[in-house]
N, C-alpha and C positions, 0 to 999 in steps of 0.2 A: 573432384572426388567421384569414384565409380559407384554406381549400383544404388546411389540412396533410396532413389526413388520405387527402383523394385524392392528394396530391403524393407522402406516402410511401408509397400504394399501388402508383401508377403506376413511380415510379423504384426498388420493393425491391427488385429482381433487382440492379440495375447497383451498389445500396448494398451489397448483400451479396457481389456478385462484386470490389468494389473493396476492400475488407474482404481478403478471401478472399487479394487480392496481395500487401499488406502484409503479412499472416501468412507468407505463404510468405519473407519474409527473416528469417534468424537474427540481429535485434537486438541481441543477447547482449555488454553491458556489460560486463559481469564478468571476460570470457576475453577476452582479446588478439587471442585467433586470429580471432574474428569483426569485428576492425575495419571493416575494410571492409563489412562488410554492416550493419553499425552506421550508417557515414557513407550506405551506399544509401540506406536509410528516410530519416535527413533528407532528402534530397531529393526522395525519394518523398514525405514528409511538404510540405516545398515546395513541389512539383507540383500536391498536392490544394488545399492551401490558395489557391494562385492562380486554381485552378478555381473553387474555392468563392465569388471573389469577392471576397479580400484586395487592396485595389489598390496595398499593398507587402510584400512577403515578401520576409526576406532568412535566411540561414543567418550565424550569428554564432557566431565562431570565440569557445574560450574552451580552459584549458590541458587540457583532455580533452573528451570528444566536444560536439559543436558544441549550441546553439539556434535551435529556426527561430521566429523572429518572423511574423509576420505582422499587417495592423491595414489598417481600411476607418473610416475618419472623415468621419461625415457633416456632423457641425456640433457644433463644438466647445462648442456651449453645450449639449449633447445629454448624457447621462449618458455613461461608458464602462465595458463590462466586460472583463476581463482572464480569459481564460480556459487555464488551466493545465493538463499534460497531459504525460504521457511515450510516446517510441515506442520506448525499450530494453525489454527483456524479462528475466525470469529463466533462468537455464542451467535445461535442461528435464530432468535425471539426476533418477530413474533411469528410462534410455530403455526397460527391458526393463517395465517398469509401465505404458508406453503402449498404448493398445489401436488406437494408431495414431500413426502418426507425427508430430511435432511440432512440424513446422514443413510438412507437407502435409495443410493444413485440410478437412476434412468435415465436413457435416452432417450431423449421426446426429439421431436421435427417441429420448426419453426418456420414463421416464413423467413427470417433470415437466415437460419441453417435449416435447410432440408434435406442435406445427408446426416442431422443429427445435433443436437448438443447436449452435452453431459449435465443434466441438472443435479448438484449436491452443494452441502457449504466445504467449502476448498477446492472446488473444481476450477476457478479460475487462479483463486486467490487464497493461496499460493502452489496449492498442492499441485493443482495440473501444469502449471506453467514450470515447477520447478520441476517437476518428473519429465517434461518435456529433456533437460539437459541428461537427465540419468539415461534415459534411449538412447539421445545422441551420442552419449560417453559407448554405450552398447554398439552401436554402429560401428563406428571407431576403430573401437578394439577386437569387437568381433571379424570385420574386414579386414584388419591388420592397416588402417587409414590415419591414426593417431599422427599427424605433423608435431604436436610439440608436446610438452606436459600439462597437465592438469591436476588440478588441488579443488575440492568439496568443501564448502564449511555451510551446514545446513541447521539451521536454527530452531529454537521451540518458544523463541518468546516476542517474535516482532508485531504480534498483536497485542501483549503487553507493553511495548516501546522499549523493547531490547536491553533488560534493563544490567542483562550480567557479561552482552555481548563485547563491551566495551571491553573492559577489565582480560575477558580472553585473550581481546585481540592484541590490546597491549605489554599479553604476556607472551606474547606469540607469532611476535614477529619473524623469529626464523622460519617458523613452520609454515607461516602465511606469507612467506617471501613471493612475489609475484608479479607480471608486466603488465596486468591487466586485469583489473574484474569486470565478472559476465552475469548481468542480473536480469532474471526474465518476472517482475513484477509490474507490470507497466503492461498499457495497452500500446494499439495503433489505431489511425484514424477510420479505418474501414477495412471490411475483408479485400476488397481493391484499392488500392491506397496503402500501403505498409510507410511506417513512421518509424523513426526514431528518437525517442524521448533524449532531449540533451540538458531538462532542465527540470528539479523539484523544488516545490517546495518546502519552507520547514514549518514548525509546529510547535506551538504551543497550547499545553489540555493542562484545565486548572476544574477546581471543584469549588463553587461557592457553600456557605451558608450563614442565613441570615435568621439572629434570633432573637424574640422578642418577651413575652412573659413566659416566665418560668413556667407553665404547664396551659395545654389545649384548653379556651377557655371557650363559655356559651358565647355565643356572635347576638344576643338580645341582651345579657346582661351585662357585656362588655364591647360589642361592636360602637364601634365610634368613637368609644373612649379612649380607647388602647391601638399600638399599632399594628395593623394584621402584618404577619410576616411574610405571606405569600403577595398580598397587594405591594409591599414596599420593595419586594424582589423583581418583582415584572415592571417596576415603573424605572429600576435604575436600570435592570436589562438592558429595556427600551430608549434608555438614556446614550446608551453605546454608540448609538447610530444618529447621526441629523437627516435633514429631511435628502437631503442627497445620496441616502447610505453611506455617509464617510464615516469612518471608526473616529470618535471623538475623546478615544484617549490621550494623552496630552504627551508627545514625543514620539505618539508611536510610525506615523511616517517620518520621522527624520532621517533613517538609511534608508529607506525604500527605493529600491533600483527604478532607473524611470528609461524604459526601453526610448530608444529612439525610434524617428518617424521611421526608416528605413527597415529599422526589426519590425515594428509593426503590421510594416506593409507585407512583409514575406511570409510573417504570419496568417497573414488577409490569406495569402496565397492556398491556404490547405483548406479543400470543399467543406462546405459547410451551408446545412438548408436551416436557417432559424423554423420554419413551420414545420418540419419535421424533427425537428428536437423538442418542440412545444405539443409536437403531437405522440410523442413516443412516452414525454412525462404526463400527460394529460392535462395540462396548464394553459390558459387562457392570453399568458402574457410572462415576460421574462422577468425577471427583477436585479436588481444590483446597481454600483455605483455610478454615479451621474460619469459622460465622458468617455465610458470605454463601451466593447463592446463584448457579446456573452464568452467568446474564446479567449476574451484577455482578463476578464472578469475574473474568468477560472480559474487562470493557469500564470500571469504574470502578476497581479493586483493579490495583496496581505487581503485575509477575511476575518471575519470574527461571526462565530455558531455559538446557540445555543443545541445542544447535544440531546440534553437531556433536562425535565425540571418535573420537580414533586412538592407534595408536602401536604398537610391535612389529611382528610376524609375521600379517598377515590374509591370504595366499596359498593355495593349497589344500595340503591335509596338515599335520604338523605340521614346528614348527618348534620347539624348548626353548631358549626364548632370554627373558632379563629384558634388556628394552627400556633405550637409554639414555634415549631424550625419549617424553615424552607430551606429548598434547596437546588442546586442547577448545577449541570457538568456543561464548560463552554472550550469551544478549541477555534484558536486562531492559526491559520494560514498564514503563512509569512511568505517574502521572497528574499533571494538572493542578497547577502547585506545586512538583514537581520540578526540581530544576536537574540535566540529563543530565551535565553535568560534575561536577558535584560529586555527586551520582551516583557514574559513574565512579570519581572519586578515592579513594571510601567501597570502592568493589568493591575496588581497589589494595590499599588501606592494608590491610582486613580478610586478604585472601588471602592474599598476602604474610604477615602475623603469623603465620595458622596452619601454614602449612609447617613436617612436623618436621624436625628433623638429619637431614642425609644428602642431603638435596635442596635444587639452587634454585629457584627460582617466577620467572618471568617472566610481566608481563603488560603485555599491546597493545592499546590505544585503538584500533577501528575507526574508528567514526562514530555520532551518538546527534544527536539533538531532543528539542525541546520538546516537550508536552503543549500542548492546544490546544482551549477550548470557542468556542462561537459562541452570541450570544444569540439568542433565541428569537422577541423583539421589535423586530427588526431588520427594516429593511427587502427587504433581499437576502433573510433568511429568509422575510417576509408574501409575498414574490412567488411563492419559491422552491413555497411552500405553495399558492398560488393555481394555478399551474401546475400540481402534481401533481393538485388537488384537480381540474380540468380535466379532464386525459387519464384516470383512475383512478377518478373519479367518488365517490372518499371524501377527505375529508383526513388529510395523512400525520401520522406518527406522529413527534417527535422522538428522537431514540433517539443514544445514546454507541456509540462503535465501539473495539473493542480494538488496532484495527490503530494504524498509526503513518503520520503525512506530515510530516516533519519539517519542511518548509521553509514550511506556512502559519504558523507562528510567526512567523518569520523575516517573512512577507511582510505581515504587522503591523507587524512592527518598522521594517523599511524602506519600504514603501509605504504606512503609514498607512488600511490597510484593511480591512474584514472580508471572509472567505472562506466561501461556502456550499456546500457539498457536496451536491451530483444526487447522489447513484449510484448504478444500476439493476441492480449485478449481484445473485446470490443467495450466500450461506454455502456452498451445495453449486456452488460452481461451479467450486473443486479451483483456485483461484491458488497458483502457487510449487506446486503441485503436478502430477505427472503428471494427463493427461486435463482440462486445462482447460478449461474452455467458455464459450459465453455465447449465452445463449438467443434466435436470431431474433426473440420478440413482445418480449423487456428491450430489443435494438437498436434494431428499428425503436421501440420506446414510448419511450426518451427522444430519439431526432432529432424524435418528434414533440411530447414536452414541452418540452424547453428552449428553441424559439423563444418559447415560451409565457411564460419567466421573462422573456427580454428586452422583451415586452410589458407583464409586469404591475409589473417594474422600474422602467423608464421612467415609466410614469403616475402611479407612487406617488413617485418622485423629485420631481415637479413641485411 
């Protein structure tokens, strides 16, 4: 393709000040109170997409926040890509960890970007990485560069766990008819070093609580006699894991994929300084399961978190009170092989059992997915590769990611496709966390790769 490079020279101010808008709305899924600035973005997402050259975009109602479609068909004997993306965001707490505020975007300099990174919540995740394809779609079209067709479907609830995306898609399969989807959610191993993720994993998020007498009672006039509910919650927690960290749920590796020596080793193969990841978290020492190592830890090895946990008296001063509920949000990591429901069920049945007298255990089904590889010898990945190998001037790496996207399983199952994951951001770029970023040369470097994919797509399709 001609001109990319000067095209995203010339238009980077107006990419990055357009960027810059969308951040400033509170996306925020999750909280009610943000609806409305939920529904803005679709439209805002709307807006751009018709700029970019969609010649139809529509916002499609579904039973919680809406999808914006959009799709430019050039000749339907043309291949098509389906390009997937979310513009909700994570609640950005705790605000007092911001070193600026987090929905009013700046560009700071780093020592790993010092031409700049976009600090906001949705700069990496999802909002920049997906607006990255909206330019490239502008490129495209604006050059008159467009090789095949292209289809939008951009989401408001994948920080929720997608929960209406299903039902769309399985109503909609003509309209998501497609050769390939293109998801820039997902990092790569370094700003030298480009990766391609071929492998997620899936997820299971449950919600316990454990309850004991009926109302907050004094810890003098009743400690010892009674059972505290937050003591009896932290001890079956703790019970999860034996001294090797192995999850001690009872079936719960029985499919667990067990890479071979050979994957392993290829995986060894992608740079990696342990004393530098222990010094970028500020940690004295790694931790996790006896036998692997921290890359396989992460990304091919099921986990099991505790997320979140409360209950009693957290105000300031004291309070002598034994709590009547406790409570804890826990999510496990699966791989490839798992079924997130039964799963689930296995977490139920086990928790439940151990609960001593004195207490009940309640537990709640969030929302969970699949596990999900992509092979290597695929066409969507040969392009995917040719592309990077392009702008980056080495070829990337394939590499497994420990995160979760539940709904490319899913969009296998219903649309009969494979999914190839871009994604340009870095490990240190702090997603779901305070100070999130995303590096100005990651932005503009995939709007300037991914028209590259639909080039080298297309040819290899014929």
């Amino acid at each position: 393709m001609e001109n990319i490079q000067s095209y995203v020279d010339q238009h980077k101010d107006r990419f990055l000040s357009e960027l810059i808008e969308l951040l400033k709305i509170p996306s925020i899924s999750a909280d009610s109170a943000y609806k409305k600035d939920v529904l803005s973005t679709a439209e805002a997402v709307k807006t751009q997409l018709e700029a970019a050259g969609c010649d139809l975009v529509e916002i499609c109602e579904t039973n919680g926040y809406p999808i914006v479609y959009g799709e430019k068909i050039i000749d339907k004997n043309l291949p098509t890509v389906l390009v997937y993306g979310h513009y909700d965001v994570q609640p950005p707490d705790p605000l007092e960890l911001w070193t600026s505020p987090p929905f009013e975007p700046v560009i700071k300099t780093t020592e790993l970007h010092p031409e700049g990174a976009i600090f906001a919540r949705g700069a990496c995740d999802d909002k920049g990485q997906m607006y990255m394809h909206v330019k490239a779609m502008e490129f495209m079209t604006k050059t008159n560069q467009l090789p095949c067709n292209v289809k939008f479907m951009i989401e408001g609830e994948e920080e929720v766990g997608s929960e209406n995306l299903g039902d769309f898609v399985k109503a909609n399969h003509e309209k998501l008819k497609n050769d390939v989807i293109l998801i820039s959610d997902t990092g790569m191993i370094a700003k030298d070093v480009p990766s391609i993720t071929t492998g997620l994993r899936g997820l299971s998020y449950v919600e316990v609580e454990v309850t004991g007498p009926n109302r907050d009672l004094h810890s003098g006039l009743y400690g010892g006699a009674v059972a505290n509910p937050i003591n009896v919650l932290t001890k079956m927690i703790a019970s999860l894991h034996d001294d090797n960290k192995h999850i001690t749920i009872p079936g719960f590796y029985d499919k667990v994929e067990e890479l071979s020596k050979e994957e392993r080793a290829q995986m060894a193969k992608a740079p990696f300084s342990l004393e530098n990841y222990k010094k970028a978290l500020d940690i004295d020492a790694v931790y996790g399961e006896e036998g692997y190592t921290t890359n396989e830890r992460n990304s091919i090895r099921p986990t099991l978190d505790v997320n979140g946990i409360w209950g009693g008296y957290i105000g300031e001063g004291a309070k002598t009170v034994i709590a009547s509920k406790a409570y804890a949000k826990i999510s496990m990591r699966l791989v490839p092989n798992q079924d997130w429901q039964e799963v689930t069920d296995l977490f139920k049945t086990h928790f439940e059992s151990i609960a001593p007298a004195g207490v009940k255990v309640k537990v709640t089904p969030h929302h969970g997915g699949q596990g999900y590889v992509t092979p290597i010898d695929s066409i969507g990945y040969q392009a995917a590769s040719k592309a990077y190998s392009d702008t980056f001037g080495k070829t990337p790496i394939p590499q497994r990611s420990g995160g979760s996207i539940p709904i490319v399983s899913l969009f296998e199952q219903e649309l009969k496709s494979k999914t190839i994951l871009m994604g340009f951001g870095l490990d240190s770029d702090a997603i779901h966390s305070p100070n999130e970023h995303f590096g100005v040369w990651n932005y503009l470097k995939g709007i300037e790769t991914i028209p590259l994919f639909y080039k080298y797509f297309t040819e290899l399709s014929k």
